[in-house]
Phi, psi and omega in degrees: 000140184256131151269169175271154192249088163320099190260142186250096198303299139298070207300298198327312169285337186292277218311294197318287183338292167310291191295294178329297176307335177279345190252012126272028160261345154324272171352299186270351155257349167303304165303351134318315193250332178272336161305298179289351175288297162348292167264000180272342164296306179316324177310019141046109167236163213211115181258150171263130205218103151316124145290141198242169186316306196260002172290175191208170199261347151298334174268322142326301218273304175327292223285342191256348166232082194274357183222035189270158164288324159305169170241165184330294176309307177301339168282287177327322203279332184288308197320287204284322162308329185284345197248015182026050186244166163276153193321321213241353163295029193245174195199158187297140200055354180297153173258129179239176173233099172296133120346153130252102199251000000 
């Protein structure tokens, strides 16, 4: 059986062919490896907190995160979203869901 011997007519087009193809296979796996990074950030942990008289929502976000790495405003800005309220909207019995970081 004979084999074949493959000549490469064009280099110019071989060498593009070859770069493109390693750089969407780069491509697709970084993205890939940036999906899972994702969801394990997105994975949320979440305290069930009754408001009591004097609290606030700066004091929350203190008392259920004293060693996060975020900052506070960004935790108040997680509060009233996850809890679809405005800054200044919580009263004695609301049930919030506090960010855990």
């Amino acid at each position: 059986m004979k084999t074949r011997h493959y000549k490469v007519v064009k280099p110019v087009r071989f060498f593009l062919f070859v770069l493109i193809s390693i750089m969407v296979i780069i491509f697709a796996g970084y993205s890939l490896m940036s999906n899972t990074q994702a969801e394990a950030a997105s994975t949320d942990t979440y305290e069930r907190v009754v408001v009591q008289e004097s609290d606030t929502l700066w004091g929350l976000a203190e008392m259920y995160n004293p060693d996060a790495d975020v900052s506070y405003r960004d935790i108040v800005h997680s509060i009233c979203e996850k809890n679809d309220i405005s800054s200044g909207e919580i009263h004695p019995g609301d049930v919030l869901y506090i960010p855990v970081f």
